[in-house]
N, C-alpha and C positions, 0 to 999 in steps of 0.2 A: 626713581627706582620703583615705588609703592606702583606709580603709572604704568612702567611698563610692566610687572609680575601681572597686573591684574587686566593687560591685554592680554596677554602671552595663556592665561585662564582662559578667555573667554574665548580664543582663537581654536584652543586644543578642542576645549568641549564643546564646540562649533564643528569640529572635523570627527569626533570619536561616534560611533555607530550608540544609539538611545539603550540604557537598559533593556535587557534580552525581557519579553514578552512571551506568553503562551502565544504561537502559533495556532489560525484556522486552518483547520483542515477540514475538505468539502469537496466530495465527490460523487456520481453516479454509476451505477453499473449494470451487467448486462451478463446473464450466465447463457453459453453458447454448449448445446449438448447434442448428442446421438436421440434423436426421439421416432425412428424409425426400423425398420429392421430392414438389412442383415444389422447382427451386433443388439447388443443386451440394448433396448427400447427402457432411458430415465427419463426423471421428469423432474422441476425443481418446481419452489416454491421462495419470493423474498421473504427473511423474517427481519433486516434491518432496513430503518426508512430509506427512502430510494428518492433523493439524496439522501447521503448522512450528512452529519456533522460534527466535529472531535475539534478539542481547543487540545495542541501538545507543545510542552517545548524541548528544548535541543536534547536528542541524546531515549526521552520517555517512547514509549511504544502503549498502542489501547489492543486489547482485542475483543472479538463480538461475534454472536452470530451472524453469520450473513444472508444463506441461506440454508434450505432441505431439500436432500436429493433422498428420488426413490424411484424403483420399477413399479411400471403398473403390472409386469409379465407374473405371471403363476409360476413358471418354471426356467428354470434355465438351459436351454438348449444349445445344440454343438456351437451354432452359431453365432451365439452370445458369449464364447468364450476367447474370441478376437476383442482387443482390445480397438477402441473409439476413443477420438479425441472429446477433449471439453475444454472450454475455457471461460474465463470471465475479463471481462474489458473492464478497466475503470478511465473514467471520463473527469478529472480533478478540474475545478475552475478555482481550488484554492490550495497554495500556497501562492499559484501561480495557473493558466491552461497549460494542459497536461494529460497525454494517456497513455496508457498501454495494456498490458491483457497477461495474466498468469493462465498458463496452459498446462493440462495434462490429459490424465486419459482414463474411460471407465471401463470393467467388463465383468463379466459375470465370474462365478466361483464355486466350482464343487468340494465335496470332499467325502469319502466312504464313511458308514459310521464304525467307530471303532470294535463295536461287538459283533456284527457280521460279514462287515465290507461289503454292503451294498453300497455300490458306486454313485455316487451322485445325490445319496443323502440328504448332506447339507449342502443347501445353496443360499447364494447371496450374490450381491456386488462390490467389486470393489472399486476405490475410487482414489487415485495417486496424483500428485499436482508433481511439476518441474520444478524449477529454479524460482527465486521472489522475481518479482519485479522492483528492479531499482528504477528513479524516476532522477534527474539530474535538473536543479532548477535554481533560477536566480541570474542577476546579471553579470555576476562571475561565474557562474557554472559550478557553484562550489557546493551549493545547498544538495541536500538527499533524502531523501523518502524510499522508505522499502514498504512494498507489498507479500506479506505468505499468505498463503491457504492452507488449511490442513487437509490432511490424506482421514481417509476414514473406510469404515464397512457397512455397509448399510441392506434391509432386508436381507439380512443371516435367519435362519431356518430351516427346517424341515420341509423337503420339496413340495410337501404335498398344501403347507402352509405359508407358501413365500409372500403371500399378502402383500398391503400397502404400506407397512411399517420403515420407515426411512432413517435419515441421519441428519444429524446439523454440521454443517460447512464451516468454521471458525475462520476469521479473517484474522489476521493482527497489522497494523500500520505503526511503522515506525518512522519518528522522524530522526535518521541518524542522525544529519546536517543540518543548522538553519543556515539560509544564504547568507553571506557579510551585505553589507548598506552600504550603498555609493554613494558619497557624498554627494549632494546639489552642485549645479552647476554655478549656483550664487552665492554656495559656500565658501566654491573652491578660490572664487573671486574675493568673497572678503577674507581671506586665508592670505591672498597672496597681497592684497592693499595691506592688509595688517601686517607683513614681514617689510614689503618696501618701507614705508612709514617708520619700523623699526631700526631698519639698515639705513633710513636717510638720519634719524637722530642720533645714531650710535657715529654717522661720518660726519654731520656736524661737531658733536663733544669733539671727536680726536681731530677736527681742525683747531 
């Protein structure tokens, strides 16, 4: 009996997936923007390395700068008050290869000043992202990664002083899901020699 409990051990925790580990997480990216005119002309800048690299595990999220967006324009004109797309692609080769891109959009921003209402004042830009990017990975399809960006305002001012003053981008990565581990294919083998083995001495005794 002592024999077989301490097959019966060795078989489970041969088939149970290894104590949960901090997950790598390792990717590249790429900020896609309006840098022409028509529409408010930005410009960015990386402030995190390029790749990164983040160890998380199941369930933690990091955030960071990613990068700084800004005009080079002086003012904001009619035509910069069309919204322009932007986006950022990320390029993961870890938990798994893996991409995709969070997208929004930027454009310029007046406002009167409150004691005279001269229109167009205050100017800046602003800058709004969509939806995270959810990222689906593993060999059950079950792991999850989410990507946000933050929304921001950047070169706010006095028209006559809209300058080169910018903003920072904040990313956050979460890993909601870590994927389950699929057994080896040589596990699943001695899993199943270890059950016949059993079932043949369990039909021996009751002969």
């Amino acid at each position: 009996m002592r024999h077989l409990r301490l097959t019966i051990a060795l078989l489970v925790s041969l088939c149970l997936p290894a104590l949960a580990n901090a997950a790598l997480i390792s990717a590249s990216y790429q900020v896609n923007l309006n840098d022409s005119d028509p529409g408010l002309v930005v410009d960015s800048a990386d402030l995190e390395a390029n790749p990164f690299t983040f160890d998380l595990n199941e369930g933690d999220s990091v955030t960071f700068n990613l990068f700084k967006i800004w005009t080079p324009e002086g003012a904001v004109n009619d035509d910069d008050l069309a919204p322009k797309p932007i986006s950022v692609d990320f390029n993961f080769t870890s938990p798994e290869t893996m991409s995709g891109s969070v997208g929004g959009s930027t454009s310029g921003d007046t406002a009167p000043d409150p004691l005279f209402g001269i229109d167009g004042f205050f100017q800046g830009g602003i800058l709004s992202w969509g939806s995270p990017l959810q990222l689906v990975f593993g060999a059950l399809g079950d792991g999850l990664l989410e990507v946000s960006l933050s929304d921001t305002k950047f070169n706010e001012g006095a028209f006559w002083g809209l300058g080169n003053h910018g903003a920072k981008v904040q990313a956050e990565i979460k890993l909601v899901k870590e994927a389950s581990e699929v057994p080896e294919p040589s596990t699943l083998a001695l899993l199943g020699i270890g059950l016949f083995g059993m079932g043949m001495r369990a039909r021996r005794r009751s002969a």
